[in-house]
DRENPA-3360 file (N, C-alpha, C; in nm, 2 decimals, always signed):
BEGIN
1 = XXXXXXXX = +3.38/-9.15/+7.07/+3.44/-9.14/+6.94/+3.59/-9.12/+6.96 ~ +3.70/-9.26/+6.97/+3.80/-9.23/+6.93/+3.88/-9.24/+6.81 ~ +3.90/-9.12/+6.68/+3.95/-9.19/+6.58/+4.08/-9.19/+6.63 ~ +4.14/-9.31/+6.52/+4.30/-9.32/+6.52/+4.37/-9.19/+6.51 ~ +4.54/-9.21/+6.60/+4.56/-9.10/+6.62/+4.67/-9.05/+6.72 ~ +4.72/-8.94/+6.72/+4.83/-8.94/+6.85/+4.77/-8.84/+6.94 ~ +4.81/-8.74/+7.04/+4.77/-8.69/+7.14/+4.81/-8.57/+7.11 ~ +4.83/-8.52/+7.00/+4.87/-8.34/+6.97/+4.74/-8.34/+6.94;
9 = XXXXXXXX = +4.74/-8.17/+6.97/+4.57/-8.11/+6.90/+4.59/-8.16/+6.75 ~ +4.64/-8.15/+6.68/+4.59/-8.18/+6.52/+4.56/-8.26/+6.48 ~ +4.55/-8.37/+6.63/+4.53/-8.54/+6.58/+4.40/-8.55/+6.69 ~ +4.34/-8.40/+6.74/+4.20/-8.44/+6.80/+4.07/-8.44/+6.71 ~ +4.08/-8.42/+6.57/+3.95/-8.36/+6.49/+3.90/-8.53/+6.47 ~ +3.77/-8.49/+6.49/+3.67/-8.60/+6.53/+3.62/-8.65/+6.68 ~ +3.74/-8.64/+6.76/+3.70/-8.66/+6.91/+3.60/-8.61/+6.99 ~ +3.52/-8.68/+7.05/+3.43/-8.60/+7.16/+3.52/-8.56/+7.27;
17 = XXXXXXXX = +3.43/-8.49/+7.35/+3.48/-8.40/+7.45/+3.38/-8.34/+7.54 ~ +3.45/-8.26/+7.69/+3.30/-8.21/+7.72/+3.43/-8.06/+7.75 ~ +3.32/-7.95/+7.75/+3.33/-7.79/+7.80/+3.37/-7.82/+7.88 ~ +3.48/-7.78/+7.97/+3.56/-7.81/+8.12/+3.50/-7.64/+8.14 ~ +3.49/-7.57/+8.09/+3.43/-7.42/+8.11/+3.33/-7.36/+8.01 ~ +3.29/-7.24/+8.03/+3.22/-7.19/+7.94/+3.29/-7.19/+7.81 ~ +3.22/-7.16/+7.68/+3.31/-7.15/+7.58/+3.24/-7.04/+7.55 ~ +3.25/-6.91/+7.56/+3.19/-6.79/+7.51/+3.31/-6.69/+7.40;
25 = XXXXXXXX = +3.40/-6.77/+7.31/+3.36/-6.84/+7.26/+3.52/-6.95/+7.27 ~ +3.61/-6.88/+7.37/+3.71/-6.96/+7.38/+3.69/-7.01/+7.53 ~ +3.74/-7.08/+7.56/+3.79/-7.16/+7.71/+3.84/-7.32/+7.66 ~ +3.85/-7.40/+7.80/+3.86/-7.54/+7.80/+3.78/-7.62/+7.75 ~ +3.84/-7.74/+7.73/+3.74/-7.86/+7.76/+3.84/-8.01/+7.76 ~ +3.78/-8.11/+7.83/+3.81/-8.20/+7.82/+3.80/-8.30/+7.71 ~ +3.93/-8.31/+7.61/+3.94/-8.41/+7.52/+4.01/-8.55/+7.54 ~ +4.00/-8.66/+7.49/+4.09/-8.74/+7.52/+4.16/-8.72/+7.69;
33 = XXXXXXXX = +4.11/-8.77/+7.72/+4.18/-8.71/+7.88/+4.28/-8.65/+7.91 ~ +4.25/-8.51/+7.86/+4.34/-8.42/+7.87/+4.29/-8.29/+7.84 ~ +4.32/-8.17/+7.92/+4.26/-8.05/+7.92/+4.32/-7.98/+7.81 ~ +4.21/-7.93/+7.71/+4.23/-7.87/+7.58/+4.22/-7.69/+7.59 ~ +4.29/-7.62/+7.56/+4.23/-7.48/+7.49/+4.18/-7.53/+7.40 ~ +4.03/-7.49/+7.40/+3.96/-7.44/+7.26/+3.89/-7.32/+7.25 ~ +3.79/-7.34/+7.11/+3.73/-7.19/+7.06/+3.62/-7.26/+6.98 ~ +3.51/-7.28/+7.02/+3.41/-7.25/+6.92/+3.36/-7.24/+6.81;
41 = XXXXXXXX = +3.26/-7.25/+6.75/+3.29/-7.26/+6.60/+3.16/-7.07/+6.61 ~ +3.18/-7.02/+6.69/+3.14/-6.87/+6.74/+3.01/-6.87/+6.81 ~ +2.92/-7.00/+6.91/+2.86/-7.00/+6.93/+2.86/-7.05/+7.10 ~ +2.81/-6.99/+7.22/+2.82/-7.00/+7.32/+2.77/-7.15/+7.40 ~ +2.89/-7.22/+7.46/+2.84/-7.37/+7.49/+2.88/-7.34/+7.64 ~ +2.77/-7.42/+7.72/+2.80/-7.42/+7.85/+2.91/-7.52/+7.88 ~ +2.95/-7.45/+8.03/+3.09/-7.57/+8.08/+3.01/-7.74/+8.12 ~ +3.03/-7.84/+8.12/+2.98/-7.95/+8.12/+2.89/-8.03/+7.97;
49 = XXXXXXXX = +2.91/-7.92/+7.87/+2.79/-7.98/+7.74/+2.91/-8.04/+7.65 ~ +2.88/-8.14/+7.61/+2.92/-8.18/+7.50/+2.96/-8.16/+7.36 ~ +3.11/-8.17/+7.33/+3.13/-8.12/+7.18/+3.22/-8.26/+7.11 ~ +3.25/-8.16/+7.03/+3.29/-8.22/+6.91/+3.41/-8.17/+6.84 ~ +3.56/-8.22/+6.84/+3.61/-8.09/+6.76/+3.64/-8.14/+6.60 ~ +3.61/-7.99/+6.51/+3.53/-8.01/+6.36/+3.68/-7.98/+6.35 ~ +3.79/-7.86/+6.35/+3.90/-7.88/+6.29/+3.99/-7.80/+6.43 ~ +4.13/-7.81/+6.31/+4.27/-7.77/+6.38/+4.31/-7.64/+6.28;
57 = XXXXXXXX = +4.31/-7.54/+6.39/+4.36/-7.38/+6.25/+4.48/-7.32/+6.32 ~ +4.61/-7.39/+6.28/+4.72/-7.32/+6.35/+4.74/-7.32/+6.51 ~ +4.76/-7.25/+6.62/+4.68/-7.34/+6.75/+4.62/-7.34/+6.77 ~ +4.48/-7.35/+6.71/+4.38/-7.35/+6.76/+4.28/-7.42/+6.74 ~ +4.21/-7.49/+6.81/+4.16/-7.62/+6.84/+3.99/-7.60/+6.80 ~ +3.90/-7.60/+6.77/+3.76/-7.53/+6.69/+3.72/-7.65/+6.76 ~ +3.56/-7.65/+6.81/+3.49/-7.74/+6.84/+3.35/-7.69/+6.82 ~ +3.25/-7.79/+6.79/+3.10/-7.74/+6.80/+3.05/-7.83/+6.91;
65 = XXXXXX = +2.87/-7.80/+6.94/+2.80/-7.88/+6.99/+2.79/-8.06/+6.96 ~ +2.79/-8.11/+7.03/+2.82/-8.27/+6.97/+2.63/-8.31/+6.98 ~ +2.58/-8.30/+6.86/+2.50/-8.35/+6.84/+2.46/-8.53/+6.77 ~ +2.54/-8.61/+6.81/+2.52/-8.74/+6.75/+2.44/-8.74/+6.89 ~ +2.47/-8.74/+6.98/+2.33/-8.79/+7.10/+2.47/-8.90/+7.19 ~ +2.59/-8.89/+7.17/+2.66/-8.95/+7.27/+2.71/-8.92/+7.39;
% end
């Protein structure tokens, strides 16, 4: 899932991604090829699982589990 867009966090919502670490409920992950701080939408994702990021809150980058199955 790449939507249109530039390469600041405010222009990653909709992108897939994977956990580069745990997210309990902040750490990394790999977006657009490039290592992200993120946070969770407050639920614990292992490093290597798949997400999704849902929004952008000031710096902070929110992601859930990426359930489309991609």
């Amino acid at each position: 899932n790449k939507p249109n867009g530039g390469t600041e966090t405010s222009s990653l919502v909709g992108f897939d991604g994977v956990a580069a670490t745990d997210l309990k409920p902040s750490g990394s992950a790999t977006i657009n090829d490039r290592r992200v701080d993120v946070i969770s939408s407050g639920v614990f994702i292992s490093a290597g699982t798949s997400i999704v990021v849902t929004k952008h809150e000031g710096s902070r980058v929110v992601v859930e589990l990426d359930d489309s199955g991609s």
